[in-house]
DSSP file (Angstrom, degrees, kcal/mol; ACC not computed):
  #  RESIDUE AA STRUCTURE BP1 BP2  ACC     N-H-->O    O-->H-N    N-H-->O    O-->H-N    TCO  KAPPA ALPHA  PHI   PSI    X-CA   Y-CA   Z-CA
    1    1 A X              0   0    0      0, 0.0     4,-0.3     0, 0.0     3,-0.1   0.000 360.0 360.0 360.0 -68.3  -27.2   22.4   -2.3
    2    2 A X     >  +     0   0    0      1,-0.2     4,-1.2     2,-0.1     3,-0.5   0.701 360.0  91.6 -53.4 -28.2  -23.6   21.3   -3.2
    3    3 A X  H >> S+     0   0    0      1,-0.2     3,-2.3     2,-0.2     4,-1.5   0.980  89.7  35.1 -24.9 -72.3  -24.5   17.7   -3.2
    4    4 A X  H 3> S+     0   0    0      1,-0.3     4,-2.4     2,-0.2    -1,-0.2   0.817 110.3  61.6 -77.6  -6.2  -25.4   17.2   -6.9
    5    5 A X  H 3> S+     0   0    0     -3,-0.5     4,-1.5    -4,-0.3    -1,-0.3   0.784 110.6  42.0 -77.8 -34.4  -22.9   19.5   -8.1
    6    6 A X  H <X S+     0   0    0     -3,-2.3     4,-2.0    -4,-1.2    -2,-0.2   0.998 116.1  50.6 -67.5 -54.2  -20.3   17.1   -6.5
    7    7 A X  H  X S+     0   0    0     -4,-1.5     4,-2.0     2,-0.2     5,-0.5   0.877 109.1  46.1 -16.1 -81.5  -22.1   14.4   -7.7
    8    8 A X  H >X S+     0   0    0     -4,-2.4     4,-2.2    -5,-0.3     3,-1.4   0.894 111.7  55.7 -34.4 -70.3  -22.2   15.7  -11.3
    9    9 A X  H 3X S+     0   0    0     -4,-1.5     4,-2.3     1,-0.3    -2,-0.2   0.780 109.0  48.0 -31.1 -60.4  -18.4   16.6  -11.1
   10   10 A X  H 3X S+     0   0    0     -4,-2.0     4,-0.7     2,-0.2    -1,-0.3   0.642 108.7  52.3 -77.8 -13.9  -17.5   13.0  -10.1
   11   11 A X  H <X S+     0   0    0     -4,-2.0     4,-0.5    -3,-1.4     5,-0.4   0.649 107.8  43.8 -74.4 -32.8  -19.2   11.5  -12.4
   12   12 A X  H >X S+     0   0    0     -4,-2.2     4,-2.2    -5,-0.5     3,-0.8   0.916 115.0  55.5 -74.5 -22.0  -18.0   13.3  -15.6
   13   13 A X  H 3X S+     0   0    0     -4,-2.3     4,-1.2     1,-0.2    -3,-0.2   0.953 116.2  37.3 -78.3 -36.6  -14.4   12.8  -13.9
   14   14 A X  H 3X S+     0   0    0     -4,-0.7     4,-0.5     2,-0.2    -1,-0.2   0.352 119.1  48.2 -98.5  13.3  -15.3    8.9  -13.8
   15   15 A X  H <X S+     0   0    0     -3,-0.8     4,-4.2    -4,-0.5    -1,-0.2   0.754 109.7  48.6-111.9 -71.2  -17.1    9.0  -17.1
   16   16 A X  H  X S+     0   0    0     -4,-2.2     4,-2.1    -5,-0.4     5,-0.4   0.926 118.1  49.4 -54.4 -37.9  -14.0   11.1  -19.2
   17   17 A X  H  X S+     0   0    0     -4,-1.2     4,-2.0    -5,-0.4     3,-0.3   0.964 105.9  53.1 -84.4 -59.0  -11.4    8.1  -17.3
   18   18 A X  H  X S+     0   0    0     -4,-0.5     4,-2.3     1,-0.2     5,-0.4   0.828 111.6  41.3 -25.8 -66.3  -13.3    5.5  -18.3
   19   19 A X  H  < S+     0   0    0     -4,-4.2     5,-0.4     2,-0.2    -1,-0.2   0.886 121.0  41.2 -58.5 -33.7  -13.4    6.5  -22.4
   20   20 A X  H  X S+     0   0    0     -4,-2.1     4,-1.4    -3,-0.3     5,-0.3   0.974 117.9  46.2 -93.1 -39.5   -9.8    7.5  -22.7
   21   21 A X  H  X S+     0   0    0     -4,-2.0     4,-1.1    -5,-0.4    -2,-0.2   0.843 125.9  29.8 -64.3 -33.6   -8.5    4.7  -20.6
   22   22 A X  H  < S+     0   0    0     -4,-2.3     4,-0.4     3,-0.2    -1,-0.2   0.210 117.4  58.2 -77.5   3.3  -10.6    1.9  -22.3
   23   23 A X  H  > S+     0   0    0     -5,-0.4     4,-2.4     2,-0.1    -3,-0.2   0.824 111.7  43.6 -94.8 -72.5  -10.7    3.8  -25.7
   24   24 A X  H  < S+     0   0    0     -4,-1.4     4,-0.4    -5,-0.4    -3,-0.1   0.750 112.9  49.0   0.8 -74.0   -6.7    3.6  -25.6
   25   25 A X  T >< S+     0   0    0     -4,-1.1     3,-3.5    -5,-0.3    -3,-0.2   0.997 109.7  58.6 -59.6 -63.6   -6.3    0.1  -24.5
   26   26 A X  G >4 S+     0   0    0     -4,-0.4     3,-1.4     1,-0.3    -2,-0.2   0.636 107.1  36.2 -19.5 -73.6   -8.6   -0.7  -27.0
   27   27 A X  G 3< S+     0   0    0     -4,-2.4    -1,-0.3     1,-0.3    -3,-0.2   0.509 119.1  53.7 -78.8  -4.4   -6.9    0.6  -30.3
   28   28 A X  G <  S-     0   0    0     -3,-3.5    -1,-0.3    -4,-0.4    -2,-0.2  -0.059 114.7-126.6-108.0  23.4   -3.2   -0.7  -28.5
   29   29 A X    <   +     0   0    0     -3,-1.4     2,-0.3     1,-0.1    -3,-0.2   0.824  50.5 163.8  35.8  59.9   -5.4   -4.4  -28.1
   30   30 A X        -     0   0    0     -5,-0.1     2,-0.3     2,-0.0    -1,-0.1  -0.839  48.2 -95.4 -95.4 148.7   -4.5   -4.4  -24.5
   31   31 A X    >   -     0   0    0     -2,-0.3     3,-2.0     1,-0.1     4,-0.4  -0.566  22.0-133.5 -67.3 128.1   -7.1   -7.2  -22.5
   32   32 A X  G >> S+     0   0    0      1,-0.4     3,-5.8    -2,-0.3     4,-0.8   0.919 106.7  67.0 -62.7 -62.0   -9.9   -5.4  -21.2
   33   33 A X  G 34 S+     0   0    0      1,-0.3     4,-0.4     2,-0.2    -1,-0.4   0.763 109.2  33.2 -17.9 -46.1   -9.1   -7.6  -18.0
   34   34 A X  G <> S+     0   0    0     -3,-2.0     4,-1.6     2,-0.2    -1,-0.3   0.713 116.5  64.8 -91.4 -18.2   -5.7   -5.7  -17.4
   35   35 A X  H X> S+     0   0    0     -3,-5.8     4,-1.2    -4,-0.4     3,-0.6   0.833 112.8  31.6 -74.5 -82.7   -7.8   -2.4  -18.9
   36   36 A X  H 3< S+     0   0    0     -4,-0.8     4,-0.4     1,-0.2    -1,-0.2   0.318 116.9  53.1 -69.1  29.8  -10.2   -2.5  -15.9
   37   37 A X  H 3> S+     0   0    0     -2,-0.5     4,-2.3    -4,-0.4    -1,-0.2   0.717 113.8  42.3 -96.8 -46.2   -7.9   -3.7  -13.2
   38   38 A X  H <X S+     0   0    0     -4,-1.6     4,-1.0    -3,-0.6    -2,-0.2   0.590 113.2  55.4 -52.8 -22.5   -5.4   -0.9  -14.1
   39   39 A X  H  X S+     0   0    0     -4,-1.2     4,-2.9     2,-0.2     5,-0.3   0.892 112.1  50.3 -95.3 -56.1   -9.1    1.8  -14.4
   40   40 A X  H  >>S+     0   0    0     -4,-0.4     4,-1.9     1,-0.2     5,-0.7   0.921 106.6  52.9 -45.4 -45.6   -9.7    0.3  -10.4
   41   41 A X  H  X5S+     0   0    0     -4,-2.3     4,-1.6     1,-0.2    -1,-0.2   0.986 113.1  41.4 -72.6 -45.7   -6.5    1.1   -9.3
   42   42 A X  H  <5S+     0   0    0     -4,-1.0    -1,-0.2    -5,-0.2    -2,-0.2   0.910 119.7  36.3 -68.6 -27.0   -6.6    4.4  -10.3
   43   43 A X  H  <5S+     0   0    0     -4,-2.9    -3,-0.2     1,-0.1    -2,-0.2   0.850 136.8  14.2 -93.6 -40.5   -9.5    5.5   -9.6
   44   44 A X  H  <5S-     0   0    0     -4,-1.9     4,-0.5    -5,-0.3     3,-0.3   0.364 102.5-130.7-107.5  27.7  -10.3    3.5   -5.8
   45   45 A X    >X< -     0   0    0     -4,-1.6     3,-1.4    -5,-0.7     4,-0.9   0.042  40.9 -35.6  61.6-176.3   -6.6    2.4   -5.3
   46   46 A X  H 3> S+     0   0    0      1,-0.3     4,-0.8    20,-0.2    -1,-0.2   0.542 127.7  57.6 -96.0  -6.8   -4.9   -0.9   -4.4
   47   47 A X  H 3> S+     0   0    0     -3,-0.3     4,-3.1     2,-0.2     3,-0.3   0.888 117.2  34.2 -81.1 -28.5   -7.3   -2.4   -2.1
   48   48 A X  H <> S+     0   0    0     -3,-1.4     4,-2.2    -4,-0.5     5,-0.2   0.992 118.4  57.1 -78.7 -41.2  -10.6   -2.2   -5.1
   49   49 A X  H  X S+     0   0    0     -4,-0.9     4,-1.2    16,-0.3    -1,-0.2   0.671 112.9  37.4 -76.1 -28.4   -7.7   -2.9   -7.8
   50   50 A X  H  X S+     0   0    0     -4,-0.8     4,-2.0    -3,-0.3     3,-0.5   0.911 120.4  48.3 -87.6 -48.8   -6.7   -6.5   -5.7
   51   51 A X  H >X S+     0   0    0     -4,-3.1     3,-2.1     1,-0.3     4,-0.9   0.882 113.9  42.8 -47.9 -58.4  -10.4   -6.9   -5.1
   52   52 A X  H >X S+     0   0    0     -4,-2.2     4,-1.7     1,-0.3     3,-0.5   0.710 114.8  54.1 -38.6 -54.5  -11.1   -6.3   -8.9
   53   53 A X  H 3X>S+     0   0    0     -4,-1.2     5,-1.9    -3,-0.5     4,-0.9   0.706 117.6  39.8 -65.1 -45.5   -7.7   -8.8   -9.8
   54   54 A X  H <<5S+     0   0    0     -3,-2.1    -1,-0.3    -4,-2.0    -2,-0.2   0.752 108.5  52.3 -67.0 -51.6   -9.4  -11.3   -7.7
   55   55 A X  H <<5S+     0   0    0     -4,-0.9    -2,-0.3    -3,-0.5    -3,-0.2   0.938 110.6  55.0 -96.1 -72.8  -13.0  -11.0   -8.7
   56   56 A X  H  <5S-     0   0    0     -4,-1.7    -2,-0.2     2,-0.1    -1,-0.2   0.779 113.2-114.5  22.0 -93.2  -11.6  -11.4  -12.6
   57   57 A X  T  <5S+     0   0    0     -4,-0.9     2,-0.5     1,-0.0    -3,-0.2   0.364  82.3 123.8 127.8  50.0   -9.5  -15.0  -11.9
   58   58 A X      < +     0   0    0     -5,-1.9     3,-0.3     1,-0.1    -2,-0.1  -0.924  26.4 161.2-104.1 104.6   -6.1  -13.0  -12.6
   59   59 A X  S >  S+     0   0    0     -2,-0.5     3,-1.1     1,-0.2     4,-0.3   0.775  71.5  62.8 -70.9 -51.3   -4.3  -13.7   -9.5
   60   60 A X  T 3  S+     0   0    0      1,-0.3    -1,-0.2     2,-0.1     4,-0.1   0.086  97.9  57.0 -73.6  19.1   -1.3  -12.8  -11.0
   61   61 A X  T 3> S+     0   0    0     -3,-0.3     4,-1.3    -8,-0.1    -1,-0.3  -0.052  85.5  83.8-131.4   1.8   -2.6   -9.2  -11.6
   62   62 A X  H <> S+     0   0    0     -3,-1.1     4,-2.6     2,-0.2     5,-0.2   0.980  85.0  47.3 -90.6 -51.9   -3.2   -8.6   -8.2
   63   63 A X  H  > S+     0   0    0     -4,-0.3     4,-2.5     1,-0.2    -1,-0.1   0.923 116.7  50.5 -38.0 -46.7    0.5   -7.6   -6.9
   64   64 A X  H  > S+     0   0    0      1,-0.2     4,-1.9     2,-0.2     3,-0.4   0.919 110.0  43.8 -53.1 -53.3    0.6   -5.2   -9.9
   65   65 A X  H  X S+     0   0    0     -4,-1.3     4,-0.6     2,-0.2   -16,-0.3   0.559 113.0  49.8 -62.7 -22.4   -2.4   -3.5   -9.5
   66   66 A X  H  X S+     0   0    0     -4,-2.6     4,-0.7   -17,-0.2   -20,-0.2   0.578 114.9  54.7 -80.4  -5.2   -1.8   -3.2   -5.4
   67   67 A X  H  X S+     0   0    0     -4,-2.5     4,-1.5    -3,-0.4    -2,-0.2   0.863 114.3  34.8 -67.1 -60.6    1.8   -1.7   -6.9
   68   68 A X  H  X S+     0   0    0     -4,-1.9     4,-0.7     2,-0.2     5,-0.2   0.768 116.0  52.6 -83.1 -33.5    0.3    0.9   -9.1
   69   69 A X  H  X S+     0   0    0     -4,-0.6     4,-2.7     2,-0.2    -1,-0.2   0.977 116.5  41.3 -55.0 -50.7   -2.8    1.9   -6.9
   70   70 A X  H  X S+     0   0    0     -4,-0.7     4,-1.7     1,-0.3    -2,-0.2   0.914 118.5  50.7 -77.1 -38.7   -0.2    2.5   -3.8
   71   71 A X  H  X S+     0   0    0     -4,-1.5     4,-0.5     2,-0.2    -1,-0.3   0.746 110.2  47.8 -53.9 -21.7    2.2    4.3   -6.8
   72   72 A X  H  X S+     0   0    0     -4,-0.7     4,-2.5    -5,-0.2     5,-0.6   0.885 114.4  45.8 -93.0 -72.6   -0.9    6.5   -7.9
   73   73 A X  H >X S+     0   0    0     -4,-2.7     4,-2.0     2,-0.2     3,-0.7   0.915 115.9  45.6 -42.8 -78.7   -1.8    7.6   -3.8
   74   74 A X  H >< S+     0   0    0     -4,-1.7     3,-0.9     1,-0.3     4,-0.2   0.179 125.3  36.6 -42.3-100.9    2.1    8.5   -3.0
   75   75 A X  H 3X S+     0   0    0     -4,-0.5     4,-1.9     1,-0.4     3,-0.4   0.098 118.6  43.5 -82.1 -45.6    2.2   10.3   -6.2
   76   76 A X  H <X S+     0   0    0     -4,-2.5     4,-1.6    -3,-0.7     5,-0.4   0.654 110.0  58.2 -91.5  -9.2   -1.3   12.0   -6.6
   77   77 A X  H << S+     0   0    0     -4,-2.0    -1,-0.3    -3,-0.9    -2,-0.2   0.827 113.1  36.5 -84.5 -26.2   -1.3   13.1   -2.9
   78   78 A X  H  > S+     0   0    0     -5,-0.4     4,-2.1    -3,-0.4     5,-0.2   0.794 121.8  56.2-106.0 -23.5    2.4   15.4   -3.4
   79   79 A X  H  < S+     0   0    0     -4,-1.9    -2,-0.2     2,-0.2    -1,-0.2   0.821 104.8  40.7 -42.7 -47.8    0.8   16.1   -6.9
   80   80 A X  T  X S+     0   0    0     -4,-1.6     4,-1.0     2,-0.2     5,-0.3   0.472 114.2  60.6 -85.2 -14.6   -2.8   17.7   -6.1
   81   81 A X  H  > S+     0   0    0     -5,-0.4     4,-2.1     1,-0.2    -2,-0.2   0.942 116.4  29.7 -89.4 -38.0   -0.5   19.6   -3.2
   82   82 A X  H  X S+     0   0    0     -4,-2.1     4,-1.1     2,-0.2    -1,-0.2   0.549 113.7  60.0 -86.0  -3.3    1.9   21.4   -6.2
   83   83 A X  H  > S+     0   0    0     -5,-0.2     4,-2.5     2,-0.2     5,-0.2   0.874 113.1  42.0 -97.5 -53.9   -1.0   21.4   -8.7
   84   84 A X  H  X S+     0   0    0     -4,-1.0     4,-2.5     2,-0.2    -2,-0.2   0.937 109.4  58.3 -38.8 -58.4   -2.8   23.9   -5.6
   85   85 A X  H >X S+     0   0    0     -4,-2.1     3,-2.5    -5,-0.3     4,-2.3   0.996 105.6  44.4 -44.4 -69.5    0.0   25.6   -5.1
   86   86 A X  H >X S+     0   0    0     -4,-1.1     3,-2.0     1,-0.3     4,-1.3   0.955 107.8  52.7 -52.7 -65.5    0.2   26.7   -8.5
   87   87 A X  H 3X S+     0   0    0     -4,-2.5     4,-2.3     1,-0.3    -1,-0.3   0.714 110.8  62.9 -45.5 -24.5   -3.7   27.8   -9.2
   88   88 A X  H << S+     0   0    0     -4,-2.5     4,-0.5    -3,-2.5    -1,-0.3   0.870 105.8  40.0 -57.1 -52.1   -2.5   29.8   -5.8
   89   89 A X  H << S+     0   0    0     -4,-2.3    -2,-0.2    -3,-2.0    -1,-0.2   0.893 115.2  49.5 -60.8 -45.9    0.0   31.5   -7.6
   90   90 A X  H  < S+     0   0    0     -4,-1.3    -2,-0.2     1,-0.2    -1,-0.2   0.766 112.8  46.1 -88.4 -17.2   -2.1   32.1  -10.5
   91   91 A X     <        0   0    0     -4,-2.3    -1,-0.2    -5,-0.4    -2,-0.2   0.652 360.0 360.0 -79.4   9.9   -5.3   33.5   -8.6
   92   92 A X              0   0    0     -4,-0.5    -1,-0.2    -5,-0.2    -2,-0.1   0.611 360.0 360.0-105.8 360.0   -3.5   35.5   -6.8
C-alpha cells in the first residue's frame, strides 16, 4: 500500500538532484566525470562515490569523493535530526 508511494517519493527526490546538480555543473563547465562522482556521493555515500571514481578511470577522485560522501552522512544525519525537530515545533 505504502510501497509505490515511497517509491514515487524517491524517485522525484533522485530525479529533482539529478537536474539541478547536472544542470548547474553544466552552465559552470564543470566535467560531467567530477559532476557524477560528486551526484554518487551524495546520494549513496562514499563507498558508491569510490566505486563510481573507480569505475570512471579517475583514481585521483576517489579520496575526494569518499571525503564528501563521509562529510554528507556526519552532516545529513545531525541535520534531518534538527530539521524534525523543527516541523515538531511547527505541528505542534
Amino acid at each position: 500500500e505504502i510501497g509505490p508511494a515511497i517509491f514515487y517519493f524517491a524517485l522525484g527526490t533522485v530525479l529533482i538532484h539529478g537536474v539541478i546538480i547536472f544542470g548547474i555543473g553544466m552552465m559552470l563547465k564543470i566535467d560531467t566525470k567530477i559532476i557524477a562522482i560528486a551526484s554518487q556521493a551524495n546520494i549513496g555515500g562514499a563507498s558508491s562515490a569510490m566505486a563510481i571514481a573507480g569505475a570512471r578511470g579517475t583514481p585521483h577522485l576517489i579520496l575526494p569523493g569518499i571525503a564528501v560522501g563521509l562529510l554528507g552522512t556526519a552532516l545529513g544525519n545531525y541535520v534531518g535530526l534538527l530539521v524534525a525537530q523543527l516541523m515538531k515545533l511547527v505541528i505542534t
